[in-house]
Residue frames as qw, qx, qy, qz and C-alpha x, y, z in Angstrom:
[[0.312, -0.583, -0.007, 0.750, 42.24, -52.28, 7.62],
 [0.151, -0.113, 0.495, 0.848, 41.94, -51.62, 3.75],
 [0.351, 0.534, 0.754, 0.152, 38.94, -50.35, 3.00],
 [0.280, 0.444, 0.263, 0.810, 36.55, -47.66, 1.45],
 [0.511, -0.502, -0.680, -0.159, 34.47, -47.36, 4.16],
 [0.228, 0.598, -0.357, 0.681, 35.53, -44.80, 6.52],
 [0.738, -0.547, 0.156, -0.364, 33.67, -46.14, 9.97],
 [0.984, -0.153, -0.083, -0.025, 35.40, -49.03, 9.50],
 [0.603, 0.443, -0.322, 0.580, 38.82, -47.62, 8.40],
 [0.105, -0.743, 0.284, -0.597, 38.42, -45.54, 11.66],
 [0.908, -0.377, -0.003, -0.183, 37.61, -48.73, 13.72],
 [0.839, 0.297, -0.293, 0.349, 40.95, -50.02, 13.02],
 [0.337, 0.502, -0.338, 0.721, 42.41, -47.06, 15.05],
 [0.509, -0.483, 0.185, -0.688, 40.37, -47.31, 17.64],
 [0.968, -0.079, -0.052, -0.234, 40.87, -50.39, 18.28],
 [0.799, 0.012, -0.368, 0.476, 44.42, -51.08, 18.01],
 [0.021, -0.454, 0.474, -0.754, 44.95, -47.97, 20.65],
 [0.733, -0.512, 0.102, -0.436, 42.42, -49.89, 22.73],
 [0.972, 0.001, -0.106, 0.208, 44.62, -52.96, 22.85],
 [0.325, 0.455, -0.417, 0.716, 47.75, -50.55, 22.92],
 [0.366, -0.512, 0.294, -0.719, 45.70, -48.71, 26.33],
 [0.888, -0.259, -0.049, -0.378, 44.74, -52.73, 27.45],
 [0.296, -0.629, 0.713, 0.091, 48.49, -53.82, 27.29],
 [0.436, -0.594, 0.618, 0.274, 47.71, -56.11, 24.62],
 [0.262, 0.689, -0.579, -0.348, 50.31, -56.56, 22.47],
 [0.366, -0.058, 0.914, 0.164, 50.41, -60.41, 22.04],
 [0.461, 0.527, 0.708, -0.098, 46.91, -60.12, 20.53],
 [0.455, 0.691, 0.034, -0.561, 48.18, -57.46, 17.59],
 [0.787, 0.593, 0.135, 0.102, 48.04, -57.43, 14.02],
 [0.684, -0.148, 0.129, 0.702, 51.26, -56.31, 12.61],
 [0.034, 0.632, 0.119, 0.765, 49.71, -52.61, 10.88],
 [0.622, -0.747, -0.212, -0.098, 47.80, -52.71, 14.44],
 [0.410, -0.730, 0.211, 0.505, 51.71, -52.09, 15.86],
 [0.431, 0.305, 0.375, 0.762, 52.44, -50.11, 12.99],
 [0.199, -0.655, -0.503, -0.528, 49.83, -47.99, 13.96],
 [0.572, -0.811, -0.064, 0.103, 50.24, -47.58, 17.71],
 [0.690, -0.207, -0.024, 0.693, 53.85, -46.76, 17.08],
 [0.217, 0.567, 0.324, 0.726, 52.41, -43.85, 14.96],
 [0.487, -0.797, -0.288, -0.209, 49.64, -42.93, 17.41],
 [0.793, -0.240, -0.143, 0.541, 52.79, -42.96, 19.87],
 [0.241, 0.029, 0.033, 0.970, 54.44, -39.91, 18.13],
 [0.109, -0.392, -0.197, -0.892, 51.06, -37.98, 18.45],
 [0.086, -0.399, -0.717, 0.565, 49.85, -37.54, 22.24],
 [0.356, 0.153, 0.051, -0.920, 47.41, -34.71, 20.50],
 [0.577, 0.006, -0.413, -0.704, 45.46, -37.24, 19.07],
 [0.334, 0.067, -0.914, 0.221, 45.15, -39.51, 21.99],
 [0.303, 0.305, 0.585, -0.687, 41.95, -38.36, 23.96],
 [0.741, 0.281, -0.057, -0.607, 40.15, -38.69, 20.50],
 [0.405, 0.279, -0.870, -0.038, 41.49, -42.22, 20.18],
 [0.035, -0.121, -0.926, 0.355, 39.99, -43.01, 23.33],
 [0.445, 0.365, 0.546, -0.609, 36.61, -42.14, 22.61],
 [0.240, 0.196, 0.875, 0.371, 35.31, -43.76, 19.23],
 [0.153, 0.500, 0.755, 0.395, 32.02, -42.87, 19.60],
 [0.175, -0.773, -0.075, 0.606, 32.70, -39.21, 19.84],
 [0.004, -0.625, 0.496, 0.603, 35.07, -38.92, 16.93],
 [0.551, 0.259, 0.788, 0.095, 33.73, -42.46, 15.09],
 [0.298, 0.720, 0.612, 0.135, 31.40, -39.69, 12.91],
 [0.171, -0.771, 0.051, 0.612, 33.46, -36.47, 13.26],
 [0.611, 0.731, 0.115, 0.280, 33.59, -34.61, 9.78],
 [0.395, -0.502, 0.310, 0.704, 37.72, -32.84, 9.46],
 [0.373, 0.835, -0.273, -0.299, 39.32, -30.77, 7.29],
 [0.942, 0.249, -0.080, 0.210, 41.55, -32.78, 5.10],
 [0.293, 0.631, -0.363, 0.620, 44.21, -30.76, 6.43],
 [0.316, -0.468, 0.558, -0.609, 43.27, -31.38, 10.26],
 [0.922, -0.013, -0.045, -0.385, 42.03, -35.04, 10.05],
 [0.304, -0.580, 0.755, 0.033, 44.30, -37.51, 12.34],
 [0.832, 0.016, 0.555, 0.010, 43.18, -40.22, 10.36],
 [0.800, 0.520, -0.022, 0.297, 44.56, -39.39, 7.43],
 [0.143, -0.890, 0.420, -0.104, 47.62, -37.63, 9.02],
 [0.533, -0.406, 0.740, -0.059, 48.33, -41.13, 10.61],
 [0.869, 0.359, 0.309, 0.145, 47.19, -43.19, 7.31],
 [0.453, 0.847, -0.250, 0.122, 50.05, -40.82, 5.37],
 [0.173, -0.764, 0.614, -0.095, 52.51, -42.04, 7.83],
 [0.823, 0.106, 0.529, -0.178, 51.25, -45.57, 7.14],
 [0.740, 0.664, 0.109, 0.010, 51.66, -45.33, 3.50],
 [0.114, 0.826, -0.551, 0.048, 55.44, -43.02, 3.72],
 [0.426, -0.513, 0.733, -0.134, 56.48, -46.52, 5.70],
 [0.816, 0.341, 0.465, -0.041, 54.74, -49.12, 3.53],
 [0.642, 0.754, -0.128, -0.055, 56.23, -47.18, 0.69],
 [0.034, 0.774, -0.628, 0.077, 60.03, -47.19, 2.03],
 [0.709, -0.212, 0.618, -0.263, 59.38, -50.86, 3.32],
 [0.765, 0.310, 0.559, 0.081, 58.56, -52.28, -0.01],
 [0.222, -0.409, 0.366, 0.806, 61.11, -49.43, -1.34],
 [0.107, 0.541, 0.750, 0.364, 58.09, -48.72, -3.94],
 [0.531, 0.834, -0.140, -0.057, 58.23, -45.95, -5.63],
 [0.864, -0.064, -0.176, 0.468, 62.02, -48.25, -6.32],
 [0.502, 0.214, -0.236, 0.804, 64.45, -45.70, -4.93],
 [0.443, -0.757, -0.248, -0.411, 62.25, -44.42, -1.91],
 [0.863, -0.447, -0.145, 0.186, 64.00, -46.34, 0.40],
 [0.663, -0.081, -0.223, 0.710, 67.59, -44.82, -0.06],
 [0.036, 0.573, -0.082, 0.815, 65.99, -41.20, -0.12],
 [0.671, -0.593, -0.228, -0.382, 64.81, -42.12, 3.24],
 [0.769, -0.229, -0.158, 0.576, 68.33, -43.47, 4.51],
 [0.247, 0.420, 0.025, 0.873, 69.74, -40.00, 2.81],
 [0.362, -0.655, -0.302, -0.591, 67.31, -37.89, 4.60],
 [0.740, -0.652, -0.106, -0.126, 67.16, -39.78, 7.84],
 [0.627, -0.045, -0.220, 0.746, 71.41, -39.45, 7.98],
 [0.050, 0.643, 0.239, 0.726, 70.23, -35.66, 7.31],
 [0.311, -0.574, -0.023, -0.757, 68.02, -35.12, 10.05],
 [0.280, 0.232, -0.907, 0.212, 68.40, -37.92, 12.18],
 [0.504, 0.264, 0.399, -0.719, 64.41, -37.47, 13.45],
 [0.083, 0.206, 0.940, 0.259, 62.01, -40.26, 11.98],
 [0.160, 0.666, 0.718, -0.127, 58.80, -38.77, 12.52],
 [0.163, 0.731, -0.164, -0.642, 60.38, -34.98, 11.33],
 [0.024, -0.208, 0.741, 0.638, 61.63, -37.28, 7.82],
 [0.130, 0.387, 0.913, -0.025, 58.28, -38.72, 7.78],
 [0.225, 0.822, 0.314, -0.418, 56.50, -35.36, 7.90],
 [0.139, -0.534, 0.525, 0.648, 58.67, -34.43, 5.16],
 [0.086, 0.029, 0.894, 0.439, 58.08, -37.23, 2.78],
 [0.211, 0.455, 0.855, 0.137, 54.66, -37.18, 3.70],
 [0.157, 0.749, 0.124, -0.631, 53.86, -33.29, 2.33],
 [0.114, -0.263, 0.796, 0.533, 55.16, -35.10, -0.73],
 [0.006, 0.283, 0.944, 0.171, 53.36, -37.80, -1.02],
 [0.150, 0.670, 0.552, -0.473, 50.20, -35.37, 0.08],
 [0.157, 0.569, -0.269, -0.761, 51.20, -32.56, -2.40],
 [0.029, 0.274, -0.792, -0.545, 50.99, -35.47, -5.21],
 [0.022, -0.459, -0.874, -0.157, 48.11, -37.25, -4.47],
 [0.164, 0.717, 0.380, -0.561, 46.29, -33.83, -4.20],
 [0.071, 0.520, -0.557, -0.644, 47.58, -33.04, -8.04],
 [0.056, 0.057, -0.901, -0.427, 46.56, -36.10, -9.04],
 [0.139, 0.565, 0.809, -0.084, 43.10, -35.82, -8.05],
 [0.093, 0.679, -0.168, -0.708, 43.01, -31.92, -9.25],
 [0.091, 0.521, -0.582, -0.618, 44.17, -33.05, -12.42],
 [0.860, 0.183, 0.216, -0.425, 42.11, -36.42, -12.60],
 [0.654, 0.516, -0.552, 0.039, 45.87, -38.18, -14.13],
 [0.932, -0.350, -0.055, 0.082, 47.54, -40.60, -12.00],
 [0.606, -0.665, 0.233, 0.369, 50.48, -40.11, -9.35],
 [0.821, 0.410, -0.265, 0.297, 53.83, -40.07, -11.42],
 [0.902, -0.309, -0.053, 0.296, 56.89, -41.72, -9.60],
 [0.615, 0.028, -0.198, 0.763, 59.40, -40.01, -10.65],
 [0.194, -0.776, -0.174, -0.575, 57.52, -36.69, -10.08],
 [0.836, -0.520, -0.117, -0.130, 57.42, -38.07, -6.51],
 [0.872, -0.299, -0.125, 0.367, 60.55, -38.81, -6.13],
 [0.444, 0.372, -0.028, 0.815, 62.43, -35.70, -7.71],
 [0.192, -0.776, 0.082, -0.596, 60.49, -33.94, -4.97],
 [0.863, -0.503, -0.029, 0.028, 61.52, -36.07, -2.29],
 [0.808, 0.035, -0.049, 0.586, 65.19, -35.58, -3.31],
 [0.016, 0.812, 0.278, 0.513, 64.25, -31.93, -3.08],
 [0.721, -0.656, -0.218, -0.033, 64.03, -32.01, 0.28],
 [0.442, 0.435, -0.469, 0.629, 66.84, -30.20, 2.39]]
């Protein structure tokens, strides 16, 4: 799943929605249902899920591209999981008492996490955490 390689990173998604669309679930990985739970909250991006080698080579805006849409929601959950930036995880309890909508706190966090790692490649300096987090606490 981790690469640089973008056919391959896309294979991943195409694949675990084929197994999601084949019923099965004994035979995923554990991002593989991470991943179809995402895919899950977006039925818009489910008819290009089911055709690989349609979309396999499709060129997006970086602003209309479900694979990274759905790799930011990957990352917001990896990040709160392994509470990394450390104090991710309770702005994510806070938040999700807030709004009580996972995939609306997700889109939240992850216009963060997008806003920063677009700064940090602008600027050619690496991410900073607390940057990151004082806008996540931002959030109302």
């Amino acid at each position: 799943m981790f690469t640089n390689h973008r056919e391959a990173y896309r294979q991943a998604f195409f694949e675990a929605w084929e197994k999601h669309l084949k019923k099965q679930t004994l035979e995923l990985e554990p991002v593989e249902a991470q991943l179809i739970e995402i895919m899950l909250y977006h039925p818009e991006y489910h008819a290009l899920l089911e055709k690989p080698a349609a979309f396999q080579q499709q060129e997006f805006t970086l602003e209309e591209n479900p694979f990274f849409h759905m790799s930011l929601h990957l990352a917001v959950r990896e990040q709160i999981r392994t509470n990394r930036p450390t104090g991710i995880a309770q702005i994510h309890q806070e938040l999700m008492a807030a709004y009580q909508d996972i995939h609306q706190v997700e889109h939240l966090m992850m216009t963060c996490l997008a806003q920063m790692l677009w700064k940090a490649q602008q600027t050619g300096e690496m991410p900073n955490d607390e940057n990151y987090l004082e806008k996540l606490r931002e959030i109302k």
